[in-house]
N, C-alpha and C positions, 0 to 999 in steps of 0.2 A: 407640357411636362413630359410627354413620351418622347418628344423629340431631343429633348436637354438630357433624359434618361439613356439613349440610346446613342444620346455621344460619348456621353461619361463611359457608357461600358466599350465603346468603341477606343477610347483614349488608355482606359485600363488596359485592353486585350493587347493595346499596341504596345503600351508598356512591359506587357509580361512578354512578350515575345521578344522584346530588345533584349530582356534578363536571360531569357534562355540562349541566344545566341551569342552572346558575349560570355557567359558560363556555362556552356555547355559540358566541359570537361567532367562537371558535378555529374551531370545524370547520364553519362555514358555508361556501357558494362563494365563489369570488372574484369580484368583484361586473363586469359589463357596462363593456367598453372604451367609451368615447366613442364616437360616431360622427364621421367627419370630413364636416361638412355642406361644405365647399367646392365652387365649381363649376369652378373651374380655368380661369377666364374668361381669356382675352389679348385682352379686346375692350372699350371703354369709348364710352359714348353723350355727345359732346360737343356743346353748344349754341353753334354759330358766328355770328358777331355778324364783320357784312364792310362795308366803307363804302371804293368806290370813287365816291365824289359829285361827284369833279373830273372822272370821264367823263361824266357827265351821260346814261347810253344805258345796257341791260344789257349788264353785263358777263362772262366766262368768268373765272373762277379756279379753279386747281389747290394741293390742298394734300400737299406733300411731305415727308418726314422726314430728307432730306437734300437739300443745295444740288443741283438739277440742271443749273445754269448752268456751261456747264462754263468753265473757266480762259482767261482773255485776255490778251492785251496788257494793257496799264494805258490805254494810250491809244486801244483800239480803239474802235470805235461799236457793234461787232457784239455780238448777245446770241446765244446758242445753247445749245440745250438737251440735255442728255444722254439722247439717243434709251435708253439703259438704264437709267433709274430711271426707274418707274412710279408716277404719282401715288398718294396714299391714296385721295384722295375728291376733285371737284370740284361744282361746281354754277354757275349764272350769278345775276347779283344782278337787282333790277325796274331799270326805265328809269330810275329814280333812282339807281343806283349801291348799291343796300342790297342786304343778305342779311340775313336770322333763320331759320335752322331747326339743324335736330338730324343729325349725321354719323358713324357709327358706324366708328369708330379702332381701330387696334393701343393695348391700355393700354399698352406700354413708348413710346408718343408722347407727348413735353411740347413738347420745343422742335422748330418746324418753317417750313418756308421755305414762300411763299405765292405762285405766280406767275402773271399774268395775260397772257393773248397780245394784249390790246387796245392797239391803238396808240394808244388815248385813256387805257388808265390809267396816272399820272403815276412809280407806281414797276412796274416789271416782277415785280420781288421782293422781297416783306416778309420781314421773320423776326418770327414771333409764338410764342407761347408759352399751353400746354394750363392752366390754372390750374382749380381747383377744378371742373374739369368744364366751363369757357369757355374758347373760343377765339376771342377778340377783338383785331382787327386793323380799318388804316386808312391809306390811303396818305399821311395827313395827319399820322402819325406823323414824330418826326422821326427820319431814316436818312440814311443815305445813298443814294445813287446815285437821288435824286427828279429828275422834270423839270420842277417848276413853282419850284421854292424857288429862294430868293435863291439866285446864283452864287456861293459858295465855293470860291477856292484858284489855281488860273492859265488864264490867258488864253494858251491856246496858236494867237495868231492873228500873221499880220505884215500889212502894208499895201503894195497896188499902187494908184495912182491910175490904172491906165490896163490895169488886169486885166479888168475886167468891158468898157470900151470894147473892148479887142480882139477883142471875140468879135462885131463889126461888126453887132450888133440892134439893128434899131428901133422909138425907143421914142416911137413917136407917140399913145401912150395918154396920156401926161401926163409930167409931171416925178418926180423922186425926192429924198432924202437923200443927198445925196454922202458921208456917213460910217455911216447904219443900213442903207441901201438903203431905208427906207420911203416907199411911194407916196403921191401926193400927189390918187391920182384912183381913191378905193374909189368906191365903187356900192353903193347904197343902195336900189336901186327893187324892183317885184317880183320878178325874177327872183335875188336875194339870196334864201340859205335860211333859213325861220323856223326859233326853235328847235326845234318838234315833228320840225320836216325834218328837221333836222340830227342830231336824237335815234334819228330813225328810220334815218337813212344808216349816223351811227356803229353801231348796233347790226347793221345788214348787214355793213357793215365787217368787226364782230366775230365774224360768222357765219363769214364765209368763213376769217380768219385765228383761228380756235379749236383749231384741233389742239394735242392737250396735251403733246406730244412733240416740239414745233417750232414753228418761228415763219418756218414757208417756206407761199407764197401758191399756190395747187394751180394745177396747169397751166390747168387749163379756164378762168382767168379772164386769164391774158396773152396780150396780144392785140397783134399787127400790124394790126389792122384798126382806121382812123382812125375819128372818129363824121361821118356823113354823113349832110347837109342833105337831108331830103327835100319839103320844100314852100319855097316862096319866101317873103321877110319872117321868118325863123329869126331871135327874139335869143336870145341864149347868154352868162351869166352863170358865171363861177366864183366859189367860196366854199372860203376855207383852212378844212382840218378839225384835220390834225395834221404831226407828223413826231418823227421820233426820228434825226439824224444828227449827226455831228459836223460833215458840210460845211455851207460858207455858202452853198446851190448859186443858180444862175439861173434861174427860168422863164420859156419861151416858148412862143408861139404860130402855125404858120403855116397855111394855105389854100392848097389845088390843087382844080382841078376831078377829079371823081372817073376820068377817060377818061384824063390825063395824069398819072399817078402819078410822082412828081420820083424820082429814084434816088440823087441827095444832096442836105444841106445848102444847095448851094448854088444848087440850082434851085428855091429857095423864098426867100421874104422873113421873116425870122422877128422876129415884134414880140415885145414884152417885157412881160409881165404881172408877175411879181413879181422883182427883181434879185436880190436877197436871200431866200429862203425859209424859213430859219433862224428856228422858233419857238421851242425853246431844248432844248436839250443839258447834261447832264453823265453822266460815266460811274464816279462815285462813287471816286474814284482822285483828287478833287480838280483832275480837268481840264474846264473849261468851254467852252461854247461863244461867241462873240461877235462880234457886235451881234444881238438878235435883229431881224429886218426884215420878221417878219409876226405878226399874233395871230389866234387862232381864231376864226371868225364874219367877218372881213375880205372883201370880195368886187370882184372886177372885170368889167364888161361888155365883151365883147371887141368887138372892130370890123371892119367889112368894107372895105377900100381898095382904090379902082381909080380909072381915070382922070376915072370919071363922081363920083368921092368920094373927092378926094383928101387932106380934112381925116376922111375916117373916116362910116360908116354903121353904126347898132346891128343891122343886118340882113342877114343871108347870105343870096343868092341859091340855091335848089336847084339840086341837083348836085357841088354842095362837099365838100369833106370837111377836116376841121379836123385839125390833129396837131399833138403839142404835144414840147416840147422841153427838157431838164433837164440844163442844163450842170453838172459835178460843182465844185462850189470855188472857183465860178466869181467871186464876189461881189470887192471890191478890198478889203475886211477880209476877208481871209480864213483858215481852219483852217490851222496850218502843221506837223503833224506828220508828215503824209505828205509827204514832198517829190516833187509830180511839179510842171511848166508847162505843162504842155498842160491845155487842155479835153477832157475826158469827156463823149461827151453820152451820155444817155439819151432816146430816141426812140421813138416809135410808130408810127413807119411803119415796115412790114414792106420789110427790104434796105437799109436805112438803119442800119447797124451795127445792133448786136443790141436785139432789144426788150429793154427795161427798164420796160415798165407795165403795168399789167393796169387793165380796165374793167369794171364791170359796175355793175347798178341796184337800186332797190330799189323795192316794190310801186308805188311814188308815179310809177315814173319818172324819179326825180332820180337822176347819175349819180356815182361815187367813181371816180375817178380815182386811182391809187397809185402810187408809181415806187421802183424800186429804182437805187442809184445807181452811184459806185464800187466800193464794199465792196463784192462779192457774196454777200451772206449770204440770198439769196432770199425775204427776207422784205416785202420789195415796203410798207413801211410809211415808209419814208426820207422823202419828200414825200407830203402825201395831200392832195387837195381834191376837192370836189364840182362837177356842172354841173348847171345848170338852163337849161333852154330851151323856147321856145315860139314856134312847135308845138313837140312833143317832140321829141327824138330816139333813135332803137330798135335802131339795129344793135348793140346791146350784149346780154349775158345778162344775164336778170334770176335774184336771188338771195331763195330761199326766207329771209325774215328771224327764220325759225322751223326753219332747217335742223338738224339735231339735232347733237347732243355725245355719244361714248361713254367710258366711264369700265369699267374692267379692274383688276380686284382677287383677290390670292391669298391661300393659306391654304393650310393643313397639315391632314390629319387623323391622327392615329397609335392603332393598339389591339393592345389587348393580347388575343388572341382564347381566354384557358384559363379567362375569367370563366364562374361564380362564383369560380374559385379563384385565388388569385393565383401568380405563376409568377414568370418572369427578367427581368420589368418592364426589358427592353431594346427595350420601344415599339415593335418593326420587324416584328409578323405581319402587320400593312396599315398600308402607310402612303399615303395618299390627295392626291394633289395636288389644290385645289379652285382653279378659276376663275369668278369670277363677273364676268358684262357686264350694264353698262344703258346704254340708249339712251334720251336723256333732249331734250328743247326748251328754248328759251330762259325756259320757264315752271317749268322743273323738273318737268314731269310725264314721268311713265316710260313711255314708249312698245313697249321692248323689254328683256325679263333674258330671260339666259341662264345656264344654271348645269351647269358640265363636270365631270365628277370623274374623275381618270388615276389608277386605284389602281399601286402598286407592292408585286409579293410576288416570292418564289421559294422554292424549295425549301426551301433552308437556312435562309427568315424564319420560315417558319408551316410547321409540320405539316399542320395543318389546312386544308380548301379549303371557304371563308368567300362566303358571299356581300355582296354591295354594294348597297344602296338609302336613298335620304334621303328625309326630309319636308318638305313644304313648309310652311312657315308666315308666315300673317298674308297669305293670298295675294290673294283679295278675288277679285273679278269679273275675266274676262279676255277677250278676244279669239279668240286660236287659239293651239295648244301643238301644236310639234311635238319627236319624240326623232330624233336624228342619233348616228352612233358613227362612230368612225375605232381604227383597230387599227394597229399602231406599221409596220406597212406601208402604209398608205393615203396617200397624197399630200394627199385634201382628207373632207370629213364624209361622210357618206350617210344618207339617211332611213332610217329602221326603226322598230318600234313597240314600248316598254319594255310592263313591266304597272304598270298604274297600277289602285291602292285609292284611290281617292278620291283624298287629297292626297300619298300614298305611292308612292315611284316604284322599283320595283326594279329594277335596271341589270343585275344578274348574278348567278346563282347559283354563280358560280364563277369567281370571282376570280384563282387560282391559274392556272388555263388559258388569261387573256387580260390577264397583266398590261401594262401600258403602253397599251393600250386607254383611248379618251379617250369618256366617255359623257356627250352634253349633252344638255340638254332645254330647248327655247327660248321664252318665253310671251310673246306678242305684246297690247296693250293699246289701248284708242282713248283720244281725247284727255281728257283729264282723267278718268278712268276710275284711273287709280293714281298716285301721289307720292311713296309711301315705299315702301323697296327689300323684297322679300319674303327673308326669311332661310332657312335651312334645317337642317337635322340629320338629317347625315349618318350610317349605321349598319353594321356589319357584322352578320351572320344565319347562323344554318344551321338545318337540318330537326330539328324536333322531334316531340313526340306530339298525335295529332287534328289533323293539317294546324295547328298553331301552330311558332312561331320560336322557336330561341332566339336572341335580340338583345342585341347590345352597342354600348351608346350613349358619348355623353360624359357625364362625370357630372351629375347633376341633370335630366336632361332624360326627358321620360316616355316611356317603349316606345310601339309601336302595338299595334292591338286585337287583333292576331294573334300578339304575344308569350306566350311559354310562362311567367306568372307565378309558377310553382314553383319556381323557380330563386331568386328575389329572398328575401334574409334567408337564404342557403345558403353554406358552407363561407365566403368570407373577404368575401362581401356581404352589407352590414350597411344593405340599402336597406329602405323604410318605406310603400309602397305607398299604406296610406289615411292619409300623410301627407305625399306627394306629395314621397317622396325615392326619386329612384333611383340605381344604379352607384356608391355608394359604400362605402369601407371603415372601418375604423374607426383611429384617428387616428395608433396607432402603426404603421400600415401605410406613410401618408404619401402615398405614391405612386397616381395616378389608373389606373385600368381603360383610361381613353382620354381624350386633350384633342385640341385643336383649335388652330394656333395659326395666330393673324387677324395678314394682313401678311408669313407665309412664305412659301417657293420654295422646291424642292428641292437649293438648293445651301446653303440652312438646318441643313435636316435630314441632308446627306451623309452625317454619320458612321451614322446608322440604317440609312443601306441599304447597308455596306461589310459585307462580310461577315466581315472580321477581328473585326469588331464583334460579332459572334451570342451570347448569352448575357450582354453585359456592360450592368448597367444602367445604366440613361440617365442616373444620378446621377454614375456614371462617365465618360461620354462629355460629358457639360456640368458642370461643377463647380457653376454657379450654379442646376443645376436644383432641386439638395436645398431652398435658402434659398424659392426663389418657390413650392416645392411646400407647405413648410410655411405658409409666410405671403404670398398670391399682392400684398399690395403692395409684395414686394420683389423686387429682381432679373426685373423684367418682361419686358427683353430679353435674358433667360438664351440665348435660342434667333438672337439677331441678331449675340452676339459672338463 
């Protein structure tokens, strides 16, 4: 019987052995989830293609993702800009009005508004559109709200024959147009500005009036103080540059010696250089401006009158002082939607009703003269011309034509701090507010970044007390680099010194203890030394073994050399080291360890740092996060609605 027992089990075992080798497929593993190679990008590199060529000078432009022009009248003239939306990105174009280069966007940006503070380019604000990774615009589009294109829609003017006589100026410079205002006695000699002049003025022009937040002329440049003759035999030529108004105004000219300062209008003789100033208006409402009664390049020699000259001398005696005069609406076709009749003036003499001009020059010495009118919208761009004279004239400030442009951009950083393992993917154990500034010239070279990060934790975000430090990348040669910190009590920065690895900057090993704490690090450059913006990647850290980290990046991006590599390919990270993948999961997980989102603020991210919030993932708190996590070309600006 044991023997008959001991076959049978022997003929069994061979039996089942044949089963398993012929099906084996049954009881193998279950084969290796995908990995999810995504990098979770919210940031796309677009190639901007800019053509302001009707300014003829470089230009500033700001590119937005919402209109920041805020809401007007239909008939106003005023443009203004919403001091609370912060451009994307801006740059100036060459003295020909061009731009080409590369601007690193929010990806949820397509369609966006473009606006220039130059009072020489023809539209204030474009809307262009992100197409296949180009962003091409042109004010020679057609839109509306242009200043150079044919006048479409109403002529919101009436007619006084005996409006511009009342204002009792003389005009012994020459004759005029009794119905455009245009003069009959430009000037043509040297003291007319060449076009290089003129390229160079405008682009001063634009220096000064570049703020990307306004279109208000900074106090240091209006001025009570007339321009005064300091040598004898002075000629003094003006030359129209621009304007942007809706009035039809008047300009004059008068002379006092510099000892007798006049105290009004009428202890001056005031001659008339342009009756009509009106280069051309519209305020894309289909309301236009009309007659124009001057074009850009036009120029008058102004004259000196006294009893030894009583037909006019091209020459001011020293001692003089010149001031000039800008009746608002003045013209007998005039703008009729503001109903006032009196004359407005705008003056530059100081205690002669309020200044209304600013003065200042550019390396050449040729002078921009700007006035602001009625409207006060401080933008000092309403009438603009130049002077030239010789000898010179100095009592004006001169303007650096190379004064710089800064540009202020944020971002989000958010992490999940239980990596390798995945957890409540409700993104709020750091969330990191970033600021980035560059300080940039009319050349586009980067003179100064600066780069802040404000983490926010608290108890109920993270367990864990996580350290803070970013890399620098693509950084090139520099200057000087200082670190400054401000802690949510400090009023303004203070110097201190981070540790820096080479291009590794660690800001904190303790997050948790000093959240709202704003830590920047500022790197300064000489001229043509940098052009493109250095980026950075941002990380949180704690202490591991042999003096290494362990670090938590955003996905894709490689640790530093002090990373605790053991970790990587553990519990729910599925990264690839010598194949240059890191921080990611694998595909049915969905959800990233940590992103970044380019173009946030913290009133973005609200619901992450509300504390009703703790444990609920982020899929919950933005609906459209689940779509963009799976497939990041959709639902881009999950995080802006």
């Amino acid at each position: 019987m044991k023997k008959f027992w001991l076959a049978c089990t022997m003929v069994i075992a061979v039996g089942i052995s044949g089963c398993v080798d012929s099906d084996k497929d049954l009881y193998q593993e279950a084969p290796e989830k995908e990995t999810n190679l995504s990098d979770f990008s919210t940031k796309q590199v677009v190639q901007v293609e800019a053509d302001y060529s009707n300014a003829d000078s470089h230009v500033p432009f700001y590119i937005y993702d919402k209109n920041p022009i805020k809401p007007q009248e239909a008939e106003s003239n005023t443009i203004t800009i919403d001091e609370n939306i912060e451009p994307l990105d801006g740059a100036w174009t060459d003295e020909q009005g061009k731009y080409s280069g590369k601007m690193s966007l929010p990806a949820y940006v397509s369609e966006v508004y473009i606006v220039s503070t130059s009072p020489f380019a023809t539209k204030p604000v474009i809307e262009g559109k992100v197409e296949n990774g180009i962003l091409k615009f042109s004010e020679t589009d057609e839109q509306i709200g242009t200043r150079a294109s044919e006048p479409q829609g109403k002529k919101n003017t009436q007619y006084n024959a005996n409006r511009f006589k009342s204002l009792g100026w003389n005009n012994a410079l020459g004759s005029f147009d009794t119905e455009t205002g245009k003069i009959n006695y430009l000037y043509n000699g040297d003291l007319k500005l060449s076009k290089s002049e003129m390229k160079e003025l405008k682009t001063t022009i634009n220096s000064v009036l570049k703020n990307s937040t306004s279109f208000v002329c900074p106090q240091a440049y209006r001025t009570g103080a007339d321009l005064y003759i300091e040598k004898d035999q002075t000629a003094v030529a003006l030359t129209a540059l621009s304007g942007w108004t809706c009035w039809n105004s008047s300009l004059g000219y008068y002379y006092y010696r510099a000892d007798k300062v006049p105290t009004n209008l009428n202890d001056v003789t005031i001659y008339t250089i342009f009756p009509n100033t009106q280069t051309s208006w519209n305020n894309g409402y289909g309301v236009y401006s009309y007659p124009r009664g001057i074009n850009e390049g036009e120029s008058v020699q102004l004259k000196y009158f006294d009893k030894d000259y009583p037909e006019g001398t091209e020459y001011f005696p020293k001692g003089y002082k010149i001031g000039f005069v800008l009746a608002t609406n003045a013209w007998d076709r005039y703008f009729s939607a503001f109903k006032f009749d009196f004359p407005y003036y705008a003056c530059s003499t100081e205690g002669i009703g309020k200044v209304r001009t600013a003065m200042f020059k550019d390396s050449k010495g040729n002078i921009a003269i700007t006035f602001e009118d009625y409207k006060d919208d401080q933008n000092f761009t309403d009438v603009l011309f130049a002077l030239k004279a010789n000898p010179k004239i100095t009592n004006v400030p001169t303007v650096d034509p190379e004064s710089n442009t800064t540009i202020k951009k944020t971002g989000v950083y958010s992490f999940e701090d239980y990596w390798p393992k995945a957890y409540d993917y409700d993104m709020n154990d750091v969330v990191v507010l970033y600021t980035y500034e560059k300080t940039f010239n009319i050349y586009n070279e980067i003179l100064k970044e600066s780069f802040t990060l404000e983490p926010h934790t608290a108890d109920w975000q993270a367990m864990l007390n996580n350290g803070l430090a970013f890399t620098l990348k693509d950084l090139g040669s520099y200057q000087n680099i200082t670190d400054s910190i401000k802690t949510s009590n400090d009023t303004k920065f203070k110097l201190t010194n981070f540790v820096h690895e080479n291009n590794v900057v660690i800001l904190t090993e303790k997050v948790k203890d000093n959240s709202k704490t704003q830590y920047k690090v500022t790197i300064e450059y000489k001229k043509g030394q940098k052009t493109s913006e250095t980026s950075i990647d941002a990380f949180i850290f704690r202490p591991s073994n042999n003096g290494t980290r362990l670090e938590i990046h955003i996905p894709m991006q490689a640790p530093t050399a002090k990373a605790d590599m053991t970790y990587f390919n553990t519990e729910d990270d599925r990264s690839d080291p010598a194949k240059g993948i890191y921080y990611v999961s694998d595909k049915d997980k969905i959800y990233p360890f940590a992103f970044f989102l380019q173009g946030a603020n913290l009133s973005d991210v609200e619901k992450l740092l509300t504390k009703e919030n703790e444990g609920i993932a982020i899929s919950e708190l933005y609906p459209k996060f689940i779509g963009w996590a799976k497939n990041n070309n959709t639902n881009k600006d999950w995080y802006k609605k």
